[in-house]
N, C-alpha and C positions, 0 to 999 in steps of 0.2 A: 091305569097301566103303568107299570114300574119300568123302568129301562136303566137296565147295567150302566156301567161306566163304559166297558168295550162300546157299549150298542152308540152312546151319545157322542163317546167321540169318532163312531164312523158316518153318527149321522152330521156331525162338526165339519168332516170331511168332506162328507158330499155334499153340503150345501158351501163348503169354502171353494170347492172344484166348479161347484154351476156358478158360483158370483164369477172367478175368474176366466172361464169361457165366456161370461157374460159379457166381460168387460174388453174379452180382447176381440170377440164380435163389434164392441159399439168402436173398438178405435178401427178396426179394417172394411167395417162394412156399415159402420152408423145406424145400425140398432143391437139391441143385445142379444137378437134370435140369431142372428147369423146371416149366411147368404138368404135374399129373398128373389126367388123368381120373378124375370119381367119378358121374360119368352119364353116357350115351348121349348126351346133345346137347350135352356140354363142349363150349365152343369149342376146345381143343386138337384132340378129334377131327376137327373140320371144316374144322381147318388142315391135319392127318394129312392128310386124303386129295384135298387140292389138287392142280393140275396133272394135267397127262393127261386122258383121259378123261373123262369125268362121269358119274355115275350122274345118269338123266334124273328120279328122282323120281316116275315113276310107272311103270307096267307096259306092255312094248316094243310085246304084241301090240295095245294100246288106236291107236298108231299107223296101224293098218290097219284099226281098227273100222267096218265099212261104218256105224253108227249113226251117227257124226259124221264130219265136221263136220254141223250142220244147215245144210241149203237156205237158210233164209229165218228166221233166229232170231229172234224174241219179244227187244221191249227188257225184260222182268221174265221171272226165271229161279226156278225153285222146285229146291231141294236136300235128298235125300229120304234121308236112310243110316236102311239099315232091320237091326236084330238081331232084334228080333220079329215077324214076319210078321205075327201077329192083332193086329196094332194098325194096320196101312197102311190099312185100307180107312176107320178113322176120319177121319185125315188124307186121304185122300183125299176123303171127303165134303165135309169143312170147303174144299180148294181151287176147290170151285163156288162158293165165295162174291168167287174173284177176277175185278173185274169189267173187266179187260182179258185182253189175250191174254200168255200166260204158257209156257213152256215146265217139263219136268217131269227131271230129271235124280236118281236112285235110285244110291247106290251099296249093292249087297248084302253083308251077311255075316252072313246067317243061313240059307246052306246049302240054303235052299230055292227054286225059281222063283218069281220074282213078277212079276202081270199087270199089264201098262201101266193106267189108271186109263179108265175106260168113263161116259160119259154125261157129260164137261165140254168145254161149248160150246168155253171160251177157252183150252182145252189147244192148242196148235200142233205143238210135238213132243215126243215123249218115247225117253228113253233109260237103261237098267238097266245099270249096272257091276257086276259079281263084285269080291269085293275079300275077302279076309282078315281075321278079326277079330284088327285090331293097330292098335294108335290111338286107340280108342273111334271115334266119329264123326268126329274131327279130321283123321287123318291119311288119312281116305277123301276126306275137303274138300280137304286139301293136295291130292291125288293128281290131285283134277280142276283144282284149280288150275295145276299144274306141266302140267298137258298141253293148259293153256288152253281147256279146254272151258265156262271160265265167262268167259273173253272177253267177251262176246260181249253181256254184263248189266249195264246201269244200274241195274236193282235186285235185289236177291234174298232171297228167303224160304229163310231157313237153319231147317229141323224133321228132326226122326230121332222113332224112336218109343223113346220115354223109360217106363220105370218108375221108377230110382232108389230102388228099397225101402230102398238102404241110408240116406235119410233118417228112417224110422220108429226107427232105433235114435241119433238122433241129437235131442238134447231143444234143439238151437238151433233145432230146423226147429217150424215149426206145423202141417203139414200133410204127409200123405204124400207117394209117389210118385206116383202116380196122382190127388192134386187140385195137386199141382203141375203134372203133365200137362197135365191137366182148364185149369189156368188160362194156360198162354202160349197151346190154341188157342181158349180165349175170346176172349184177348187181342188175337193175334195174326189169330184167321181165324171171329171167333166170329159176325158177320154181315155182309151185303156193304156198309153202313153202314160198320163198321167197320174193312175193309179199303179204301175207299175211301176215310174218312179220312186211313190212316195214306198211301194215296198222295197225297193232297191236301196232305200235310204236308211229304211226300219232294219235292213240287213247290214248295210254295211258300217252302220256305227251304234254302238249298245250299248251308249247313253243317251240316245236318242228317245225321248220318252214319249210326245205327241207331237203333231202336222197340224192346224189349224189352216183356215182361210186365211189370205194376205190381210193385213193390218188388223187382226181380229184378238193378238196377244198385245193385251194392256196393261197398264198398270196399277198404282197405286190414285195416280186421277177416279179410278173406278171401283174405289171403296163403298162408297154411296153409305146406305146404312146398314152395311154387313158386318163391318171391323168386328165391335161387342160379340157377334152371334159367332163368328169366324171363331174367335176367342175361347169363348165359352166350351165351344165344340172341342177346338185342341186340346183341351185340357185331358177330354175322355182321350187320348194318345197320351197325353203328359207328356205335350210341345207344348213351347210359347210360340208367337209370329214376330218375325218383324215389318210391322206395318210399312216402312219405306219400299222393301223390298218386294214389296206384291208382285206377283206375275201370272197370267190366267187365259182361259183363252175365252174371251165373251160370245155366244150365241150357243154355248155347250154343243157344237158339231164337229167333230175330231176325228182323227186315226189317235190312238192312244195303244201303247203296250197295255198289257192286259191286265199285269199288276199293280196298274197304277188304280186299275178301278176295281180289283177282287180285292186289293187292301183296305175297300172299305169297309171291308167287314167288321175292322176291329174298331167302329166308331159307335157301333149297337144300336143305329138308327130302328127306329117304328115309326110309326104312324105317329103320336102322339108329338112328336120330335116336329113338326110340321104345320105348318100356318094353316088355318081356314084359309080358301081358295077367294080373295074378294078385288080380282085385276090387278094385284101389287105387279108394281115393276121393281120393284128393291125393299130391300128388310126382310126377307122374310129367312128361313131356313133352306129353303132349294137355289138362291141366289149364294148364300152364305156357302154351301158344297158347289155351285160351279167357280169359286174362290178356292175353295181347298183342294178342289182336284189337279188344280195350277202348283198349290205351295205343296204337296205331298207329293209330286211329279218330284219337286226339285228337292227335297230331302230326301226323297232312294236316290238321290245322285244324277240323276236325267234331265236332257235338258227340253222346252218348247221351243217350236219352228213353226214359223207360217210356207203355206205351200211356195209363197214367192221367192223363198230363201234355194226351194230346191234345186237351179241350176248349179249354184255355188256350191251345193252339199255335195253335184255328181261331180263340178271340176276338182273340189276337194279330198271327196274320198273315192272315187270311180264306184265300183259294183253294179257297174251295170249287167242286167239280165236276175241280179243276188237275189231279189226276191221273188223268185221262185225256189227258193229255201223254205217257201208257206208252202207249199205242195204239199198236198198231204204225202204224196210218196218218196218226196227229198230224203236221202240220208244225214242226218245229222250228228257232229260229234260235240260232245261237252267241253264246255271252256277251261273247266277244272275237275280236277276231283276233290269232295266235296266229303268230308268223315266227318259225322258227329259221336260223340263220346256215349257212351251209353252204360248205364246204371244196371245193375240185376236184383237189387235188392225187391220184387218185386212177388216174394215169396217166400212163407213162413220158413225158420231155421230154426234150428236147435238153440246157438247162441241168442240169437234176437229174444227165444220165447223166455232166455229165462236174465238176460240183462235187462228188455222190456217190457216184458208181459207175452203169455203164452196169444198165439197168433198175433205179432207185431208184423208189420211191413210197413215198407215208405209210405203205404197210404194211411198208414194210421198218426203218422206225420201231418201230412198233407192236408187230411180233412179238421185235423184240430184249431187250423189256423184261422183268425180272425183280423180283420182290417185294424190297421193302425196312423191310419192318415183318412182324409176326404176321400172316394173314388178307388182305395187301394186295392186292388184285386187279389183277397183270399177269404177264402180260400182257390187255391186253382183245382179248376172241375173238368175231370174228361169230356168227349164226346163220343168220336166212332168209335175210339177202342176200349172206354169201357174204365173202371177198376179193375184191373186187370192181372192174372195171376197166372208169372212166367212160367210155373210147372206146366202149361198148356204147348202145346208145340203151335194149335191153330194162333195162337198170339203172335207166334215171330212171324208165324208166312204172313199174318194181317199188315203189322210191321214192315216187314219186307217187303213186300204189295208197295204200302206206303210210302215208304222211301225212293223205291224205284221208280214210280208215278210222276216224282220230284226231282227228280235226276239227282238224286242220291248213292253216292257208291258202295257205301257197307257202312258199318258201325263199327267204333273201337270204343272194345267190350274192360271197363273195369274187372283186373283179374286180381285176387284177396289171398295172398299166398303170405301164412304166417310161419316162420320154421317149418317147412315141410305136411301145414296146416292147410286146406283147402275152408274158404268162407265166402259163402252165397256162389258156390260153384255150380249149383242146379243147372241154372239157364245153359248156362256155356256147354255143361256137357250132354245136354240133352240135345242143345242146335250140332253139336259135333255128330251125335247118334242120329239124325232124323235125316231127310233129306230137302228139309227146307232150304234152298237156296239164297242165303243173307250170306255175301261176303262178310268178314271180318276179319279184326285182328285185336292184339291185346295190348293194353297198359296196366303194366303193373304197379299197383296203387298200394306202394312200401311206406303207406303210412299211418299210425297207430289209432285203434278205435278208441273215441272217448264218447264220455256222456257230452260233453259240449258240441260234439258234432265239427271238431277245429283239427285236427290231427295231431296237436301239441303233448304236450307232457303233462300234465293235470288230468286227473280222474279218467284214466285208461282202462279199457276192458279186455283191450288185449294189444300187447304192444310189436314190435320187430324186433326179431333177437336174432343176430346173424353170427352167434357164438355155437346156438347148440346145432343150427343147420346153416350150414355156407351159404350165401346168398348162389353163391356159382352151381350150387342143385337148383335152383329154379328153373333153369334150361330143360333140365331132364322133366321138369313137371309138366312144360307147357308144351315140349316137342310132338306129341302126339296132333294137338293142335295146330303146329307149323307145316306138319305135312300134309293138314289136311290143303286139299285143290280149291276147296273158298275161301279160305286166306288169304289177306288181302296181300300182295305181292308187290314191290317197283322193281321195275326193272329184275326182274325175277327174285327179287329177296324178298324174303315175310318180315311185313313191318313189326318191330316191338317196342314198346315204349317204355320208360321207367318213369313215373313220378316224382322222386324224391331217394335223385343217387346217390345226391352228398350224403345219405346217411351212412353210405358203407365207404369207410376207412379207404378200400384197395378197389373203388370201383372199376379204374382200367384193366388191373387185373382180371376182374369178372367178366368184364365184355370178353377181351381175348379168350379165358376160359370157356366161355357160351360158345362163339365164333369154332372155336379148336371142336365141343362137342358138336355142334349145329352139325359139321360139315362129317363129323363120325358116323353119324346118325344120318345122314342121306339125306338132309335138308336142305345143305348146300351153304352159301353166304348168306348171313341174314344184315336184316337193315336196323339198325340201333340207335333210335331217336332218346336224349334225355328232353323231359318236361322244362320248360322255361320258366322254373317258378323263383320265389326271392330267397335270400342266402336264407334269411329264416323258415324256409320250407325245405331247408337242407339241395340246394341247387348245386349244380356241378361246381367248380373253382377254379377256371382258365378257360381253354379255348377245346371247342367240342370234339374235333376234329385230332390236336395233339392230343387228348385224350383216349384217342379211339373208336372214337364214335362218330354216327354216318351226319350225327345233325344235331337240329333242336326241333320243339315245337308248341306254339305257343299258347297256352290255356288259362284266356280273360277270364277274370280279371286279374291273373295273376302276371307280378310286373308291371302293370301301367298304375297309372298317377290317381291317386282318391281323391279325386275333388268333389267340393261340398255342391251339395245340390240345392234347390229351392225349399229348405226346412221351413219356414217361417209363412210360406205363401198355399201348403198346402192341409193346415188344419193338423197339425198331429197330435196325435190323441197325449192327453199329460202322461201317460202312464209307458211311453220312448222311452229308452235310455239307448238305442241304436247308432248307427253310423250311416247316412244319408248321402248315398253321391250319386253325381251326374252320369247317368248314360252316357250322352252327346258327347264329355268331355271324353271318356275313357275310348269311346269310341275313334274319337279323333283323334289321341295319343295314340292308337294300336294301328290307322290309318298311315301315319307317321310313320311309323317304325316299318310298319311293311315296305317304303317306298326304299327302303334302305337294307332291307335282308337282303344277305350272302345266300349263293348258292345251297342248300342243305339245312338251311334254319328255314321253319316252314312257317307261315303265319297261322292264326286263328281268331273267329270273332264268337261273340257269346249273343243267344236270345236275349237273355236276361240274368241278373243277380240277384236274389232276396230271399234266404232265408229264413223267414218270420215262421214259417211252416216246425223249423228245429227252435229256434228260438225265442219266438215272440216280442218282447219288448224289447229284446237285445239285439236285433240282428244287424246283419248288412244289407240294404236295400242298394239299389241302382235305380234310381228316379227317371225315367224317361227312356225305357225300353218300347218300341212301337215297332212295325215292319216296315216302317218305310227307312225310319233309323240304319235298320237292322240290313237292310237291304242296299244302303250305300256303304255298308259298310262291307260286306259281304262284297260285293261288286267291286270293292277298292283293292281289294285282298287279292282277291282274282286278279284282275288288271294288273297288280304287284308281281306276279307269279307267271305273267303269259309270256313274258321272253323265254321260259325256261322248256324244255322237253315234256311234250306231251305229260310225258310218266310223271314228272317233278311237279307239273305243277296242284299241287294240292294244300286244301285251305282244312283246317281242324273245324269244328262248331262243341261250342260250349252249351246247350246236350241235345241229344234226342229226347230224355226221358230223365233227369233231374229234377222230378219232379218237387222236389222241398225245398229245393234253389231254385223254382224258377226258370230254370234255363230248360225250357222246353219247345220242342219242334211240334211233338204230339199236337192233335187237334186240342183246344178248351175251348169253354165255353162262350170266354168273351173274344177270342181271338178268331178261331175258327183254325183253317188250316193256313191263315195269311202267313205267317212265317215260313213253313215250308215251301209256297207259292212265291216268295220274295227270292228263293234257293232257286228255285227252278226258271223264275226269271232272268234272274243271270247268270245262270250254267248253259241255258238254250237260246240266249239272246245271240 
C-alpha cells in the first residue's frame, strides 16, 4: 500500500501528538495512559462514560410512580432512609412535634414494608421508595435528588434510623450509638419549641444554610480517608477543596435548606459511583458526600450551626414566631427581582438561511460542539424543554411556567433593530400577539453581526448604520411594545436597555429624544438603563446619570477581571488555542463591585461563559461555573441591593437561554434545573 506524502505526514503527526500526551501523562500521573482509577467515583471514570446516553441516577420505574409528583407539596420536606424498621415509629413520633405542614418521603432498604406514619396533623403527603442497600443513607438521598422529588423544599429534615455501634469500639467517640441517636432527635425534633426555633432561625437569617446536633460540625480532624475521593468528586463541579478548611456535619442528621441538597444534582452520581456495602466506617463514596454536603453549604455562601448555638441566633437575630413563613398558606414576598437576558435566535430566518445554511438556529451551534479539556461539558443538551422552536407560542408559556416556579420576574428579550431593520423579531412579536403571560422588557443589542460571533469590525454580515435611520426612530419601533401591561415596569416606567451606546456619537440626545416621544405617545416616563460593558464595546463615557440616563447594568463577564484559570491541571486537548478563566475569580470581582453600587447602577451575575459551541478551539471558557458558585454569588448581589426600595432592588442573570455561551438557566442534562433552584433559593429565603 502506497501512502502520499499528505497521508505520512499526518500519520507523523499523530503518532508525535500520542508520544507527547504520553509523556505529559508519565510526568503528572506516572504512567503514559493517563489518569488510572483507584475508586469508583475517580473522576476518570466519569469522564469514561460521557457522551451518549446517561444513566438518569435513579431507578427508571420511579418515573411512573403514581406516588409522585405530589398535588400540592408542603414548603418543609422530611427525608426518612430507613435500614431498621423498629426504630421508624420513634422518629415518627418525634415528627408531631413539627409545627407546620410538612411532607414525609422514606426511602427503604431494609426489605420489609413500611406504614406511612398515623396521627400527624401536619403530615400532607407521604411517599415510601424501595431502594437497595448501596450508599448507606447517601446514595438513597442522591437518588431522590436526581429524580427531583425534593424539588419542591425550602427546607428539609434529613434523619434515617441510626445505630452506629461501630462507635463503641472506637475510644474518640464519648457515647454510643444509640445516645448519639438519642441526641440529634433531641436536638433536632426533641420539642415543638424546639423545632420552631430552628424554623425561626432558617427564617430570620438566609445565610443560614443547616442545624445539626451540638458538637456534631467537625473538622478537618475528620478527614479520615475521604480527602482523595472528596477531591476526585469536586472536580465533576470544577472546584478544588481546601482541605484545612473542612467543615461538615458528622452522623448526616440535619435541617438543611433545600438547595443545598437539590444541588446535588449536578455531581451525576449512580450507582456505580458507590462502594460495595462491606461495614466500612470511612473511605468509601457516601462518607466522601457527607463531606461535600458541609463544603458546598459554604460555597453558596451559607453558613453550619449546631442546635446549641440557637439561643444566641434568637438573642442575635430575634424572629421569633418567623417560621411559620413554612406555612404552606404564608404570604411571601421576593427578596429581589431577578431578569435574566434572553436570546430569540431560536428560529429559522431568512438572514440566518442564507449567511448559514438554509434552516440554521443556535441549535445548530450548539450541538456541533465537542469537549475540549477532561470532563468539559459539550455539547450542552436540553431536557424539559426540548430543541425548541420559538415560532411555537406553547414554548414561552412552558418557559414562563418555568421561570415563575423559580421566582423569576420576566426575561429581557434581546431586540435586533438594524436601520429600521427588524432581525430574529419572530419571538417577541408573537409573545406581544398571544396571551401568554411572560413579563418582559427589551435590550437593544446595537451591535454588528459577524461571523466570529464578537460584535467587532471584522467579517460583518450586517453592521449599525445610524446615518441612514437615526437611532432616535428606534423609540417609535419598539413603543407598541412599552405599552404593552406585561412590560416589565419600575416604579411605573418600562425598563429599556441599550448594549453598546457609545456607538452613537449624540447618545444623550437620543435618550431625551425617546423620553420627549415615549411621553407623546402615551407611554409616559420610561427607565433608560446603559449596559456596563468595556470602552472597547463602545460604553458610555462619563457618569450615567449627567448623561441622562436612569442607570447602568451589569452583564458578566463584561468589565470584570480575566483571570487565568487551572489550564495545565485540566488535560486540554493540543488542538486549544482559547482563553481559559476562573469562574470563582470573576465571580468574586463582581461580588466586590456590588458591595459598592450607587443607587441606579444595577448589578448582575452569569450561569456561565464558554463559547466553544461558536467557536471551538478558540473560545472563551470560564473554568468553574457550578450552582453552588453560582448561588453565592447570586445571593451576594441580592444582599447588595436589599437596602434599596422594593422596586430597585433588582439583580440582571447572564442568560435564561444563551445557549452557545453557556449561560443557561434552562434545564441540561448534566445540570438539571440546579441553577434555577439556586434563584429560587435565594429570592425565597
Amino acid at each position: 500500500m502506497r501512502i502520499s506524502r499528505d497521508g505520512l505526514g499526518r500519520r507523523i503527526e499523530y503518532v508525535s501528538s500520542r508520544a507527547r500526551n504520553a509523556g505529559a501523562n508519565l510526568i503528572l500521573h506516572g504512567n503514559i495512559f493517563g489518569e488510572v482509577a483507584r475508586h469508583p467515583a475517580d473522576f476518570s471514570n466519569f469522564v469514561a462514560r460521557q457522551g451518549g446516553r446517561q444513566n438518569s441516577g435513579f431507578p427508571d420505574a420511579w418515573r411512573i410512580d403514581p406516588q409522585i409528583p405530589f398535588g400540592a407539596p408542603a414548603r418543609v420536606g422530611v427525608v426518612i432512609h430507613c435500614f431498621y424498621p423498629e426504630l421508624l415509629g420513634e422518629l415518627y413520633d418525634h415528627l408531631a412535634n413539627i409545627p407546620v405542614e410538612f411532607d414525609v418521603v422514606v426511602t427503604n432498604a431494609s426489605g420489609e414494608a413500611i406504614p406511612a406514619p398515623e396521627g400527624l396533623a401536619n403530615m400532607k403527603n407521604f411517599a415510601c421508595f424501595e431502594v437497595d442497600n448501596h450508599g448507606r443513607d447517601i446514595f438513597p438521598l442522591v437518588q431522590l435528588v436526581n429524580a427531583e422529588v425534593l424539588n419542591p423544599y425550602e427546607l428539609i429534615l434529613k434523619v434515617h434510623t441510626k445505630r452506629s455501634a461501630w462507635r463503641e469500639e472506637h475510644t474518640d467517640f464519648n457515647e454510643s450509638g444509640d445516645a448519639w441517636k438519642d441526641q440529634f432527635l433531641s436536638d433536632l425534633l426533641g420539642t415543638p419549641e424546639r423545632v420552631a426555633d430552628i424554623l425561626d432561625a432558617f427564617a430570620a437569617d438566609h445565610a443560614l444554610g443547616l442545624i445539626t446536633a451540638t458538637g456534631n460540625v467537625v473538622g478537618k480532624k475528620y478527614w479520615g480517608g475521604d480527602q482523595r475521593i472528596v477531591e476526585q468528586l469536586m472536580r465533576r463541579i470544577e472546584m478544588a477543596i481546601e482541605p484545612d478548611a473542612l467543615r461538615f456535619a458528622a452522623g448526616s442528621m440535619y435541617w438543611v435548606r433545600g438547595f443545598v441538597l437539590q444541588g446535588l444534582r449536578a455531581f451525576n452520581l449512580v450507582a456505580d459511583d458507590f462502594d460495595e456495602e462491606a461495614g466500612q466506617v470511612d473511605g468509601t463514596t457516601a462518607h466522601a458526600i457527607e463531606r461535600i454536603i458541609g463544603i458546598v453549604a459554604e460555597e453558596a455562601g451559607l453558613v453550619l450551626a449546631e442546635a446549641g448555638e440557637l439561643p444566641a441566633m434568637r438573642k442575635r437575630l430575634g424572629g421569633e414566631g418567623g417560621g411559620q413563613r413554612f406555612a404552606m398558606s404564608a404570604p411571601r414576598t421576593e427578596r429581589a427581582t431577578i431578569i435574566p437576558f434572553y436570546l430569540p435566535q431560536f428560529h429559522p430566518s431568512e438572514q440566518n438561511d442564507q449567511w448559514w445554511g438554509t434552516g440554521f438556529t443556535e441549535w445548530s451551534n450548539v450541538t456541533g460542539a465537542v469537549p475540549a479539556y477532561r470532563g468539559h461539558y459539550q455539547p450542552k443538551i436540553p431536557t424539559e424543554l426540548g430543541f425548541y422552536d420559538l415560532r411555537i407560542d406553547e414554548v414561552r408559556q412552558r418557559q414562563t411556567d418555568l421561570a415563575r416556579e423559580h421566582a423569576i420576574a420576566g426575561f429581557m428579550y434581546y431586540y435586533y433593530w438594524f436601520a429600521g431593520q427588524r432581525l430574529l423579531n419572530l419571538p417577541i412579536e408573537k409573545l406581544h400577539a398571544s396571551d401568554v403571560d411572560m413579563p418582559y422588557c427589551l435590550m437593544w443589542a446595537n451591535e454588528n453581526w459577524t461571523r466570529r460571533w464578537d460584535g467587532h469590525e471584522a467579517d460583518i454580515l450586517i453592521g449599525q448604520d445610524y446615518d441612514t435611520v437615526p437611532a432616535e426612530d428606534f423609540i417609535d419601533d419598539v413603543m407598541d411594545f412599552l405599552a404593552d401591561e406585561r412590560y416589565i415596569r419600575v416604579d411605573g416606567k418600562p425598563l429599556l436597555a441599550v448594549y453598546r451606546p457609545g456607538q452613537m456619537d449624540n447618545f444623550p440626545e437620543v435618550v431625551v429624544t425617546w423620553r420627549e416621544r415615549a411621553r407623546a405617545a402615551g407611554v409616559g416616563e420610561i427607565m433608560v438603563l446603559a449596559v456596563a460593558v468595556a470602552r472597547d464595546f463602545d460604553s458610555i463615557v462619563g457618569d450615567a446619570f449627567e448623561l441622562g440616563l436612569d442607570g447602568t447594568l451589569e452583564f458578566p463577564p463584561h468589565n470584570l477581571p480575566w483571570v487565568a484559570g487551572p489550564a495545565s491541571r485540566v488535560g486540554m486537548d493540543h488542538r486549544w488555542r482559547g482563553n481559559f478563566m476562573s469562574y470563582q475569580a470573576t465571580a468574586e470581582a463582581s461580588i466586590q463591585n456590588a458591595r459598592q453600587l450607587e443607587r441606579g447602577h444595577y448589578p448582575g451575575a452569569m450561569v456561565a461563559f464558554d463559547n466553544t459551541a461558536r467557536r471551538q478551539w478558540k473560545p472563551d471558557v470560564w473554568y468553574g461555573s457550578n450552582p453552588y458558585t453560582f448561588h453565592r454569588w447570586v445571593k451576594e448581589l441580592v444582599d447588595a441591593v436589599s437596602d434599596r426600595s422594593q422596586a430597585e432592588r433588582i439583580v440582571f442573570i447572564n442568560a435564561w437561554n444563551e445557549w452557545a455561551e453557556s449561560a443557561i438557566l434552562e434545564p441540561t442534562t448534566r445540570y438539571g434545573r440546579s441553577f434555577l433552584l439556586a434563584i429560587r433559593s435565594v429570592v425565597m429565603s
